[in-house]
C-alpha positions, 0 to 999 in steps of 0.5 A, a space after each residue: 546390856 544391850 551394846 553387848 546384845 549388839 556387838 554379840 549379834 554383829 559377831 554372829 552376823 560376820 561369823 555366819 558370813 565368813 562361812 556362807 562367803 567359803 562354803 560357796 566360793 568354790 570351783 566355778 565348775 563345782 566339784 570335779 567328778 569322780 569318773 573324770 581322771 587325775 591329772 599326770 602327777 608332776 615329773 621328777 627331774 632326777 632320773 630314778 636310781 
């Protein structure tokens, strides 16, 4: 009973880890404001019919 205990809590541990390690490894600058503008979208190699 308590190798299940362990084994349930070791799941939980890398669980609570893989969502830490994701929710923290983002941009390095953080989020990109709102007011900042988009970049251009990419340009088409076929001209427009």
């Amino acid at each position: 009973m308590g190798v299940i205990v362990l084994e349930a809590l070791a799941a939980l541990g890398l669980l609570l880890f893989i969502v830490w390690w994701t929710m923290f490894s983002g941009r390095k600058g953080g989020e990109r404001r709102e007011d900042q503008p988009a970049p251009p979208p990419p340009a088409d190699d076929e001209p427009k019919r």
